[in-house]
C-alpha positions as CSV (number, residue, x, y, z in Angstrom):
1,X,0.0,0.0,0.0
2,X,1.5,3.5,-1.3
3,X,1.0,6.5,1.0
4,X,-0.2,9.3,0.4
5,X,1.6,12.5,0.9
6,X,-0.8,13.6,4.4
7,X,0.3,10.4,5.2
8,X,4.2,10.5,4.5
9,X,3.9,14.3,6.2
10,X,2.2,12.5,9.4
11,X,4.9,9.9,9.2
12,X,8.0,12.1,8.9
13,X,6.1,14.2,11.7
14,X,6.0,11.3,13.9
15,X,9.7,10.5,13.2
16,X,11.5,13.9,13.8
17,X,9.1,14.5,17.0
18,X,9.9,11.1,18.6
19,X,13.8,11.7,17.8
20,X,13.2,15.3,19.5
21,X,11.3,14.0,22.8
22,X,13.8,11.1,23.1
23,X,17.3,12.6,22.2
24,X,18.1,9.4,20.4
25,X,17.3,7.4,17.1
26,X,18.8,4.7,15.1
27,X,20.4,4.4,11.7
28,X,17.5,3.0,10.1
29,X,14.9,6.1,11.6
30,X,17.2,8.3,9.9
31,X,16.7,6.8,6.5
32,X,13.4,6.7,6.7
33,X,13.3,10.2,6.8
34,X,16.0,10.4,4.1
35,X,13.6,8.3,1.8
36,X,10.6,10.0,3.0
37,X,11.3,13.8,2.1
38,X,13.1,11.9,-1.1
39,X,9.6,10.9,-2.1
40,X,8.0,14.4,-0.8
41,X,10.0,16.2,-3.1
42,X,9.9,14.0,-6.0
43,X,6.0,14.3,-6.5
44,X,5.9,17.7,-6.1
45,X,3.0,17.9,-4.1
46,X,4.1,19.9,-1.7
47,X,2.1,23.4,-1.6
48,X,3.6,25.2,1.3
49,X,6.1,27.2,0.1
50,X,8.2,27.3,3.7
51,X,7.6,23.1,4.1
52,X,9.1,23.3,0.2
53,X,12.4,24.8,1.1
54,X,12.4,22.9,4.2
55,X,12.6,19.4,3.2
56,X,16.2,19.9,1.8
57,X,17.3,20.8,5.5
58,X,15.2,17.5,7.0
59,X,16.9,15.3,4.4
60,X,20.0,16.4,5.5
61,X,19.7,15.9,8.4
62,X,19.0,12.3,7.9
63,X,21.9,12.0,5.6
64,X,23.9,13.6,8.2
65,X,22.1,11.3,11.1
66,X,22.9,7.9,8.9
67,X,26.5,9.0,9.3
68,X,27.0,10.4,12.2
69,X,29.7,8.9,15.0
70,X,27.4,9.8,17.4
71,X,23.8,9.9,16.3
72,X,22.4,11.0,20.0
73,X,24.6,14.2,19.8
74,X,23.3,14.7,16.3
75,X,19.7,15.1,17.3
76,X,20.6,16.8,20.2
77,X,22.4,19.3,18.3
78,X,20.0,19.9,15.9
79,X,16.7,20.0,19.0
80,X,15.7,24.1,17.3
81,X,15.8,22.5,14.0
82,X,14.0,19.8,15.0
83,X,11.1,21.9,16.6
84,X,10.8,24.2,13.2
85,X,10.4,21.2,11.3
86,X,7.7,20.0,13.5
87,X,5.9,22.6,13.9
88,X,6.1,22.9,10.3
89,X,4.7,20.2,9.6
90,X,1.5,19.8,11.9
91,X,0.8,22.8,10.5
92,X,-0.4,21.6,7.1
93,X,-2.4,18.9,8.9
């Protein structure tokens, strides 16, 4: 079953706020948000103009997240980044 893109935005949502709340993730969390906003941005769906030049950040941070020595650091680090993104987010739902 293919989701739809309220769906992949309620997904990624659910994602970046339970890496936010926790401090932690895992490798596999952060490519699911990779290939999430991948998808988001392929279709072009996307109306919100703000949510639009987000999603290269979120990706990114993924990326970065998938690599990172430390990934716990990584999300704490990024905690402001992670809030704009949520709040983002729910905001088109």
């Amino acid at each position: 079953m293919s989701l739809n893109v309220n769906d992949q935005l309620h997904v990624l949502s659910d994602l970046l706020s339970e890496q936010s709340e926790e401090c932690c993730g895992s490798i596999s969390e952060c490519q699911q948000i990779k290939r999430l906003v991948q998808s988001l941005m392929s279709k072009h769906a996307i109306q919100d103009e703000q949510l639009t030049q987000l999603l290269p950040e979120i990706y990114n941070y993924g990326r970065k997240g998938e690599l990172a020595q430390n990934l716990d650091e990584h999300i704490t680090s990024n905690q402001q980044n992670l809030q704009t993104w949520i709040n983002t987010i729910d905001t088109l739902q």
